[in-house]
C-alpha positions, 0 to 999 in steps of 0.5 A, a space after each residue: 500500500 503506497 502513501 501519497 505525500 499528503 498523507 506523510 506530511 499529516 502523519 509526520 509534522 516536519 521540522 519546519 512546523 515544529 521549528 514556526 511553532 515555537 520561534 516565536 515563544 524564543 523570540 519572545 524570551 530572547 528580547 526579555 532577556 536582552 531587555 533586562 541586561 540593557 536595563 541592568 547595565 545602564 542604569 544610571 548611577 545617581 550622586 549623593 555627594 559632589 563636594 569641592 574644597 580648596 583642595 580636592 572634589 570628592 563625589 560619592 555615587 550610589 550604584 544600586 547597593 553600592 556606594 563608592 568614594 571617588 576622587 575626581 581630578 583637574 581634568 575630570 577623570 574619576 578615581 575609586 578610592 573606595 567602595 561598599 555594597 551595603 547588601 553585602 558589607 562584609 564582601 570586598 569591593 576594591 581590588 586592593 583591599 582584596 590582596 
């Protein structure tokens, strides 16, 4: 008994079917993903403090939990001098203090 290919195509779905059916549904989690890093990644950072003396200009930056200490130069280029995550104070957040 022969099988026209009408009849395979019914009995079988192809994975062209298979693959249409669920593209959208990975498209969907794939932008939802990249959504999220996006929004993660380039949060902005607000400033708490941003002070002048005769001496130095100190800026602390609130970070999510984080808070970081900044020394800011003549020319504009921002230096860390230190940093907590007040989520998780006991972990180090400063490559130095690490050694």
């Amino acid at each position: 008994m022969a099988t026209t290919d009408d009849e395979i195509r019914t009995l079988a779905p192809s994975w062209r079917r298979t693959l249409w059916g669920t593209l959208p549904g990975l498209l969907l989690m794939v932008m939802g993903v990249v959504l999220i890093m996006t929004f993660n990644v380039k949060w902005p950072a607000a400033n708490e403090v941003d002070e002048h003396s005769d001496y130095s200009h100190i800026r602390v930056r609130k970070r999510g939990s984080v808070r970081e200490l900044l020394f800011v130069r003549d020319n504009g280029v921002e230096a860390r001098q230190s940093a907590i995550d007040l989520s998780a104070p006991h972990k180090l957040q400063s490559p130095y203090v690490q050694r």
